[in-house]
C-alpha positions in Angstrom: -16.2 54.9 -24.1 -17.1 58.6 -23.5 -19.4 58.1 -21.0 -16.1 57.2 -19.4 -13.9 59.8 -17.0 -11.1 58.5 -17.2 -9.4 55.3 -18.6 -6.6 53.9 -16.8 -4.9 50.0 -16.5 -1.2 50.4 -16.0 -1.3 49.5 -12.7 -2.2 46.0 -10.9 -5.2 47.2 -8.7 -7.1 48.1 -11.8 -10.9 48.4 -11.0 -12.8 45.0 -11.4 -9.3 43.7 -13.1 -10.2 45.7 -16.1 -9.6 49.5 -15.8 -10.3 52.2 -13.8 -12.6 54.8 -15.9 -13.8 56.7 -13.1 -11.2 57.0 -9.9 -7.9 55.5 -10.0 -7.8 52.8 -7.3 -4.5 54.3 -6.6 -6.1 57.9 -5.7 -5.6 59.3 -9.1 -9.2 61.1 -9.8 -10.0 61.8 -13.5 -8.5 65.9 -13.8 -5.1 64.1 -12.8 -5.2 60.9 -14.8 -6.1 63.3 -17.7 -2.9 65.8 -17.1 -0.6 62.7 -17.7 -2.2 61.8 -20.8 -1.9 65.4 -22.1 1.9 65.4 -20.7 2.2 61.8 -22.3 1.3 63.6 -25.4 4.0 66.2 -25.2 6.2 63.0 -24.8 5.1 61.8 -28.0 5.8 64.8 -30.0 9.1 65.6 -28.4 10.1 61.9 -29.1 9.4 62.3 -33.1 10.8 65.1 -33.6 14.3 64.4 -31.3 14.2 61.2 -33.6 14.3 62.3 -36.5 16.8 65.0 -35.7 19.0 62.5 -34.2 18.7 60.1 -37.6 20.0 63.1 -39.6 23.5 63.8 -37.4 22.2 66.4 -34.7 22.6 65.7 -31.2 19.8 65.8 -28.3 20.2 67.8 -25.6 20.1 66.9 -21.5 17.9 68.9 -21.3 15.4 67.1 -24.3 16.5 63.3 -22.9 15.6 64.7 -19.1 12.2 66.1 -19.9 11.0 62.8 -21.5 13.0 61.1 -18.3 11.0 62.9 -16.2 7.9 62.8 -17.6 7.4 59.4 -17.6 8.3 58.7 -14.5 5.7 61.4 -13.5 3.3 59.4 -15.0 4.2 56.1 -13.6 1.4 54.7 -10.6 1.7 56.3 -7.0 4.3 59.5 -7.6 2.1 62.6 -8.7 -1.3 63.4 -7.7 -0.5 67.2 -8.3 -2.6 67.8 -11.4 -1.2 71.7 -11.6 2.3 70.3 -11.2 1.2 67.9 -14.6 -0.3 70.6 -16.5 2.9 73.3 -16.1 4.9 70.2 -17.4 2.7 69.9 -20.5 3.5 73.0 -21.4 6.9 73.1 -21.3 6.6 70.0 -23.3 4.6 71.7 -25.9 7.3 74.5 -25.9 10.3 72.4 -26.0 8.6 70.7 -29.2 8.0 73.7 -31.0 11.5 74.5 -30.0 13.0 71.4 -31.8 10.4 71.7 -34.9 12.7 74.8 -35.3 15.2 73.0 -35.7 14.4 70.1 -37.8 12.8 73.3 -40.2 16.8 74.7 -39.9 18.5 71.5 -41.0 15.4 71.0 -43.5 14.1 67.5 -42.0 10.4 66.3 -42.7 8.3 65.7 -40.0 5.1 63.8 -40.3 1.5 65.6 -40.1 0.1 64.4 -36.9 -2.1 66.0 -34.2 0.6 65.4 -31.7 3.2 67.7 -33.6 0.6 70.6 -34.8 -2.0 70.7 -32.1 -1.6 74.2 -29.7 -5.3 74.6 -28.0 -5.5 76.7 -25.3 -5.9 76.1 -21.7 -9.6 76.0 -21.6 -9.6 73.0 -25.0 -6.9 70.5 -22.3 -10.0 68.3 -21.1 -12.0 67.4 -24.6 -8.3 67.0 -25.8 -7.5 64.4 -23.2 -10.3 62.3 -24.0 -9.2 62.3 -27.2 -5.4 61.0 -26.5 -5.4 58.5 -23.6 -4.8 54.8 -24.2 -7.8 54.6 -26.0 -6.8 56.1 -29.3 -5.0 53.1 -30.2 -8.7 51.3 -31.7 -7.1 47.8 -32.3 -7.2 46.1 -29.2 -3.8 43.9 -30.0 -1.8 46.3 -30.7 -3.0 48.6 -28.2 -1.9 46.2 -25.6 1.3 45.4 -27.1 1.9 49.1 -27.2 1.2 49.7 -23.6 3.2 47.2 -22.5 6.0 48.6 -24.0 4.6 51.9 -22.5 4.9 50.9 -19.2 8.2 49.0 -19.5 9.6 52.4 -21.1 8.1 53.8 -17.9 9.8 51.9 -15.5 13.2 52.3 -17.7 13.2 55.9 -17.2 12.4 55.7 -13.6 15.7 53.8 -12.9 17.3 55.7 -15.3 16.4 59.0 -13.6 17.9 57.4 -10.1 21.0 56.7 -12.1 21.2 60.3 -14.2 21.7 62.1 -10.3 24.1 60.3 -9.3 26.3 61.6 -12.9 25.4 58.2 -14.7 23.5 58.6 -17.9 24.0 56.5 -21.1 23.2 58.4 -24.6 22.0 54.9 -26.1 19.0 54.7 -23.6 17.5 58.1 -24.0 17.7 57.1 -27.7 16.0 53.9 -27.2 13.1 55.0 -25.7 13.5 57.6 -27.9 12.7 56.0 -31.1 10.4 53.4 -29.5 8.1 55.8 -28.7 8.4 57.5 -32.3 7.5 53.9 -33.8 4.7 53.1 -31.7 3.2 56.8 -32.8 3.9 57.0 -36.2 4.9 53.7 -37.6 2.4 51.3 -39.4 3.6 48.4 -36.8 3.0 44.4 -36.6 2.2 42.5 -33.7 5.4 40.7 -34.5 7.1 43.8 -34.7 5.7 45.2 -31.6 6.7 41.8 -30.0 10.1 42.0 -31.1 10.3 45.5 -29.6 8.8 44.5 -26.1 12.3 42.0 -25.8 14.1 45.3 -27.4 12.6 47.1 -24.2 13.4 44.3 -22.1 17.5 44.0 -23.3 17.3 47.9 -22.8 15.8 47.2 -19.2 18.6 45.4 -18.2 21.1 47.8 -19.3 19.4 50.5 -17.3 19.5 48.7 -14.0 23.1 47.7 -14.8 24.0 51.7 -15.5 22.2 52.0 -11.6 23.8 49.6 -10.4 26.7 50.8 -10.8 25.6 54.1 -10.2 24.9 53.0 -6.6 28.2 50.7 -5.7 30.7 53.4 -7.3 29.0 56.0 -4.8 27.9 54.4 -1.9 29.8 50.5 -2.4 28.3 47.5 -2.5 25.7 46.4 -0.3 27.0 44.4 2.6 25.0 41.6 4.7 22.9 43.9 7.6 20.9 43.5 10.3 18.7 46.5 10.3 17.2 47.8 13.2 12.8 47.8 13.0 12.7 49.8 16.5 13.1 53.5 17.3 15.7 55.7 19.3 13.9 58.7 21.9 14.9 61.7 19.1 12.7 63.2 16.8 12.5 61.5 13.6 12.5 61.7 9.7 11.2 59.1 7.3 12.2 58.5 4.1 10.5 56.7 1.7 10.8 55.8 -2.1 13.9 54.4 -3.6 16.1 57.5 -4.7 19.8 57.3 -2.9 21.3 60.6 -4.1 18.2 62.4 -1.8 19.4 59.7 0.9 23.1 60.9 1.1 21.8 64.2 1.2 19.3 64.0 4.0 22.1 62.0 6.1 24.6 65.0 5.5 22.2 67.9 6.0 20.9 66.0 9.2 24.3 65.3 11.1 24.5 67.1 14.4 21.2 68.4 14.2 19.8 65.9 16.9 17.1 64.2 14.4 17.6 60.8 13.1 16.5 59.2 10.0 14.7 56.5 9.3 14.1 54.5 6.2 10.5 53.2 4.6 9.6 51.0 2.3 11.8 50.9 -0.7 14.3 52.4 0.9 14.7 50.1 3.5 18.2 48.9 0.7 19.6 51.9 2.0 20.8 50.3 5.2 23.2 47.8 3.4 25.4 50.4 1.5 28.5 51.1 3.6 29.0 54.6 2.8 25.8 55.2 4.8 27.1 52.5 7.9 29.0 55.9 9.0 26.3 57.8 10.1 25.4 57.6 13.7 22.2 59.3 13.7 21.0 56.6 10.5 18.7 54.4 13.0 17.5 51.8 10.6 13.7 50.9 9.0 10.3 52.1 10.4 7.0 49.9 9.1 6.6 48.0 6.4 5.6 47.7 2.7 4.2 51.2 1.0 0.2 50.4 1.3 0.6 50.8 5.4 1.8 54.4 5.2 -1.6 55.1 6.6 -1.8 53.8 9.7 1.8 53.6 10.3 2.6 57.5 9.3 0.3 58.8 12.0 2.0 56.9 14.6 5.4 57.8 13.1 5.1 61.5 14.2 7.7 63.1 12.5 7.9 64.3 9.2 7.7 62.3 6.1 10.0 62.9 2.3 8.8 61.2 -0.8 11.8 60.8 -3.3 9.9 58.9 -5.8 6.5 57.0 -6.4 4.9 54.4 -4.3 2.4 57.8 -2.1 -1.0 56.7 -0.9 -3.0 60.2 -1.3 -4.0 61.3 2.5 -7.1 62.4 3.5 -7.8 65.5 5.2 -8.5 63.1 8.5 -4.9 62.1 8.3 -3.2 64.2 10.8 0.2 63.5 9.0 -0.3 65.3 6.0 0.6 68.5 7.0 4.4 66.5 7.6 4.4 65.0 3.8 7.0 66.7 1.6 7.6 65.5 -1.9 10.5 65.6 -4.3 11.7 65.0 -7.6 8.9 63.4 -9.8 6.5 63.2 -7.2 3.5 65.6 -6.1 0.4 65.5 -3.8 -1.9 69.2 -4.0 -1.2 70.8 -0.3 1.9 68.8 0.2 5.3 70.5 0.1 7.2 70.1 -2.8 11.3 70.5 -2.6 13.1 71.3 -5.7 17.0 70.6 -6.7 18.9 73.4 -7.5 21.0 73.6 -11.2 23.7 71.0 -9.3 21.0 69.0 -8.2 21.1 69.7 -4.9 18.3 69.9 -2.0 18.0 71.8 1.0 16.0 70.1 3.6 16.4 72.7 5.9 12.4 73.0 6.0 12.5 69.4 7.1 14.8 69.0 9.7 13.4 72.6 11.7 10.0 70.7 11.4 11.6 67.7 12.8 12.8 69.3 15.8 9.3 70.4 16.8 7.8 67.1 16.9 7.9 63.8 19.4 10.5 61.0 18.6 8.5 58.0 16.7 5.5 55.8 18.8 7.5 52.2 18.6 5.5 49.7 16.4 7.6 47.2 16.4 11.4 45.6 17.4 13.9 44.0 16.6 16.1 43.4 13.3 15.7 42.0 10.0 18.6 40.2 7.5 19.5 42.2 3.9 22.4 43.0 2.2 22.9 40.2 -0.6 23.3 42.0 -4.0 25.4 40.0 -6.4 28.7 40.8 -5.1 27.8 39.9 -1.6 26.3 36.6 -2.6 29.6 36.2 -5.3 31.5 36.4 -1.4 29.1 33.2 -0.6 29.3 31.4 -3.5 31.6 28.4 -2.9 29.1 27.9 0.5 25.8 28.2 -1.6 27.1 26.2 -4.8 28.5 23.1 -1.7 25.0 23.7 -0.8 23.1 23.0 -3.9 25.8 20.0 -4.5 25.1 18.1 -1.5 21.3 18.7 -1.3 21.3 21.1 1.4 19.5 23.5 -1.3 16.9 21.7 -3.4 16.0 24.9 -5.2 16.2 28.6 -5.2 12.6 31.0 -5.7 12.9 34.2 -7.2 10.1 36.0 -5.0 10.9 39.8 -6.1 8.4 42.7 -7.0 5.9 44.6 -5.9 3.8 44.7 -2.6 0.5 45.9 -3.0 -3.4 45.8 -0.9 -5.1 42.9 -2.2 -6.0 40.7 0.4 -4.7 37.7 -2.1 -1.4 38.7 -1.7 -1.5 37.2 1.4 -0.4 33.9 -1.0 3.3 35.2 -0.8 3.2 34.8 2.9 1.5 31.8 2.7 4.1 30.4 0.5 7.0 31.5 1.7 5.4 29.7 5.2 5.0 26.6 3.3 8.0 26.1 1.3 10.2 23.1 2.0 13.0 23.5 4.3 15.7 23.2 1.8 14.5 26.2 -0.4 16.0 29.4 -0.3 13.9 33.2 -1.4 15.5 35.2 -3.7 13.5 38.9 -3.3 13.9 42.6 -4.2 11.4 44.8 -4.3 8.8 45.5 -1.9 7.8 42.2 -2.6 9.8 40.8 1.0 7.8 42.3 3.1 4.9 39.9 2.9 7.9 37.6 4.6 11.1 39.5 5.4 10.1 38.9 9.2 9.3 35.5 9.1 11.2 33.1 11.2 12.5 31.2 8.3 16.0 30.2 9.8 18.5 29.6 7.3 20.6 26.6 5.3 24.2 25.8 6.6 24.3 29.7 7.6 22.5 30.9 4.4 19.5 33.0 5.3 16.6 31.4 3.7 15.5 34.8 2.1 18.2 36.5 0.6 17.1 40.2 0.2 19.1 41.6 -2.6 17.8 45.3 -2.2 14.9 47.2 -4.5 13.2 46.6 -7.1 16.2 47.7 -9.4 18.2 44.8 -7.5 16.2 42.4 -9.5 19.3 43.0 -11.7 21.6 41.7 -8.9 19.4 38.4 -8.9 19.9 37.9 -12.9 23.7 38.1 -12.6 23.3 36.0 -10.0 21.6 33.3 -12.1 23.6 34.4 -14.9 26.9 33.6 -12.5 25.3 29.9 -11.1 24.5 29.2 -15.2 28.0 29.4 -15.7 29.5 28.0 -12.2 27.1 24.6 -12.8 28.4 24.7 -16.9 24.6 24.7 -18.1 23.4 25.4 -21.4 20.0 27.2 -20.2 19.4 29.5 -17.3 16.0 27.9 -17.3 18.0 24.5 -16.5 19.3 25.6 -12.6 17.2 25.0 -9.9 15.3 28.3 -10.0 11.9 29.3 -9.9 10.0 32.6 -10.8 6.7 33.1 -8.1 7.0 36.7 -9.2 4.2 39.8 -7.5 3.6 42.7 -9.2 1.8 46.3 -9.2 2.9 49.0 -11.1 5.5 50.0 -14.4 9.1 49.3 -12.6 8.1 45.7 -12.2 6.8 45.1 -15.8 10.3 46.5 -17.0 11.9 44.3 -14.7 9.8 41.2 -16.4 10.7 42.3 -19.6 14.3 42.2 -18.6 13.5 39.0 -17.7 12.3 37.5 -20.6 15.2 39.4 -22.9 17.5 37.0 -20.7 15.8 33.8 -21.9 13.9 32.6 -18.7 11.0 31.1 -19.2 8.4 29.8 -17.2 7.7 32.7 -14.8 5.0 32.8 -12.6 3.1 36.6 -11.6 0.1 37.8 -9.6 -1.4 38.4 -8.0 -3.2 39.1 -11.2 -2.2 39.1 -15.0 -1.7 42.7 -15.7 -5.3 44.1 -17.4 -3.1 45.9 -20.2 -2.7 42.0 -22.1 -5.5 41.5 -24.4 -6.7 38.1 -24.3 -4.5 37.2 -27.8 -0.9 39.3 -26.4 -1.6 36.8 -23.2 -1.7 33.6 -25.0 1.5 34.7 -26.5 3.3 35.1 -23.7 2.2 32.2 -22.5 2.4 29.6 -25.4 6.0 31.4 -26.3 7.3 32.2 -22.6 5.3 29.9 -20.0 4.0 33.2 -18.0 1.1 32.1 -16.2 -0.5 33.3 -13.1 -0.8 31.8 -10.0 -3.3 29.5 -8.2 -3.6 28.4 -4.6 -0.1 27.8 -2.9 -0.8 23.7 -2.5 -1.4 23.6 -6.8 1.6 26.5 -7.0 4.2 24.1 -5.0 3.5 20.7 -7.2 3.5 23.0 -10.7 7.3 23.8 -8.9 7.9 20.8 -8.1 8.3 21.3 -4.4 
């Protein structure tokens, strides 16, 4: 493969459903995708060594278990296209290892002979050793995909368990996990059997992680209550927030309060509007546009400036005239863009922001009116003697569990198709960006039950497991996969495959994903899942709804 420039499959728009080996589809060109294999490397090495000093009695640092945290969520599809930004993180990774081999030498601990733990090149050696460390150094094909499965679920664990860490919720236990697992997968002589076993590891770990966020989020900001958010715009200058991170959300609200600019939330963030603690501010106007891959044409008209908190950025071109407005944050980068930086207590000043703000014309209007969220587990716990009468009288025939990840495919247009076509008495369970291909649909609702239930982001897929978890126990069955639930699950990048790993650690079965198998599962790792979990794809929606029995 060296005629290659890159090698990349992590992601669901993966050229030709294969891999992308010369531009990302995502943006990423082939300096950047080779940055976060060097960085990835630096992961590797830290992760050995902080393993083995753990196993002998000596603790990690924060500051170990937040580079790792960080540096995969750098690495996950859509948050850094800031090569520079990559490379400086590298090397603090190489430092921090030679650091801990220190260490492990003081306390007299072994360490194994691998590239990954001896290998200092200098700056101008980064590029032949790239090639030499991507995905494709794994030469068995199996266990390569096994292992990158893992990667990306790993991935998506440490972004939720980043959102979670500012908000003063961390759990030892997880940075340990992932942790080890990456040790394993490096250095271990592994089995498919064994990697398999640690992919349902990764997935029991997944759903601890979104249960440390969730309660991360509710202990701050409460639970999310049922909301009409507004779509339209007020007539003051504007900010928009995108991404999913609520700690930069509380401050932005704060630091913007009395300044005359209001705030808007996009994409991801949209959950934002359900949490009461941010009900209180006046100047908090509700949701401008729609799923991530529209930033394009809807950023331009939005006029104001724009904050990344986390991943899900479609790189602008220098004909955008909103780049100049982009600011990033956190793990996210774009070269030219501005980047804003925590201080030690992790706070942000957005002062840059809001003077920017106050410059520029209030947002065009692209749309009005409201749309319905708000129904995270305890909300829907508040409903449940009406949705349980519901499913006892017929009223509901079934729920679908529609959550995960928008994306640009033109066969995504399925999930609007479907939700168009289901029968009357079916209700949407979503999170994610997944909703918007039918959050706005005029789907009415079941004896005053909304017929899409929006639970909140993609992390809230944890709010629709308890909620299985709760109707499992409220209907006395033996088998979640008994209630009346299906899975007609979308995905696109490394928070949803950590989310279907959760999934499958919880024993459901029988889920359905696309728009497309991920490109990562080797023809063998695929039949597996299938033949052991029933994950299939998906076909058109009239074959779909008799497979579900609707």
């Amino acid at each position: 493969m060296e005629q290659n420039q890159m090698f990349c499959y992590q992601c669901q728009e993966t050229a030709n459903g294969k891999a992308c080996i010369l531009k990302g589809i995502c943006g990423k060109n082939s300096a950047t995708s080779a940055s976060m294999d060097l960085l990835l490397f630096s992961v590797r090495a830290i992760s050995i060594v902080a393993d083995a000093l753990r196993n002998n009695g000596v603790a990690i640092t924060d500051k170990v278990n937040h580079f790792i945290t960080d540096a995969l969520f750098t690495t996950i599809t859509n948050a850094n296209f800031d090569e520079k930004s990559i490379i400086k993180k590298f090397e603090q990774g190489l430092s921090l290892r030679d650091k801990l081999k220190l260490e492990a030498n003081k306390h007299n601990i072994s360490l194994p002979i691998i590239d990954e733990l001896d290998w200092n090149g200098s700056f101008t050696e980064y590029d032949q050793k790239a090639k030499e460390v991507g995905v494709l150094r794994e030469k068995d094909i199996n266990l390569r995909s096994l292992k990158e499965l893992i990667l990306y679920g790993l991935k998506g664990m440490a972004a939720y368990l980043e959102h979670a860490m500012r908000l003063g919720y961390d759990d030892y236990s997880i940075h340990a996990f992932i942790q080890h697992t990456i040790k394993v997968m490096t250095v271990d002589k592994v089995s498919m059997q064994s990697l398999l076993e640690l992919t349902i590891q990764t997935g029991e770990y997944g759903v601890k992680v979104m249960a440390l966020l969730d309660q991360a989020n509710t202990n701050q900001y409460g639970h999310p209550r049922v909301t009409s958010v507004n779509i339209g715009v007020g007539d003051r200058p504007g900010i928009l927030i995108s991404g999913h991170d609520l700690h930069d959300m509380e401050q932005l609200l704060k630091q913007t309060e009395g300044t005359g600019v209001d705030v808007y939330t996009h994409g991801e963030m949209l959950p934002a509007n359900y949490y009461p603690k941010f009900k209180r501010f006046k100047h908090f106007i509700g949701n401008y546009g729609n799923a991530w891959w529209k930033q394009r044409e809807e950023f331009s008209k939005f006029n104001g400036p724009i904050l990344f908190t986390t991943n899900c950025i479609v790189p602008p071109t220098e004909r955008d005239d909103y780049k100049d407005r982009i600011f990033t944050s956190n793990a996210t980068g774009f070269p030219g863009c501005r980047h804003i930086l925590s201080d030690k207590d992790g706070h942000k000043d957005y002062s840059e922001i809001i003077e920017l703000a106050k410059h520029c014309k209030a947002p065009t209007e692209i749309e009005t009116g409201t749309i319905v969220g708000g129904f995270a587990h305890h909300q829907v716990f508040q409903l449940l003697d009406k949705v349980v009468a519901a499913v006892k009288d017929g009223s509901i025939k079934r729920f679908i569990v529609m959550a995960g990840c928008d994306g640009r495919m033109r066969g995504r247009s399925y999930y609007t198709e479907f939700a168009e076509k289901l029968p009357k008495d079916c209700v949407i369970l979503t999170a994610g960006c997944a909703k918007y291909r039918y959050n706005k649909l005029p789907l009415g609702d079941i004896a005053g039950i909304p017929r899409v239930l929006d639970a909140g982001q993609c992390n809230d897929s944890y709010s629709l497991a308890v909620i299985a978890m709760k109707l499992k126990e409220v209907f006395a069955l033996n088998d979640i996969n008994d209630l009346p639930i299906s899975y007609n699950i979308a995905w696109y990048e490394q928070k949803a495959v950590i989310v279907l790993l959760a999934l499958l650690s919880l024993g459901v079965k029988n889920i359905h994903l696309g728009p497309s198998l991920p490109a990562f599962l080797s023809p063998d790792i695929a039949t597996i899942l299938i033949e052991e979990f029933g994950i299939a794809g998906i076909n058109t929606v009239e074959e779909d709804m008799k497979i579900f029995g609707l």
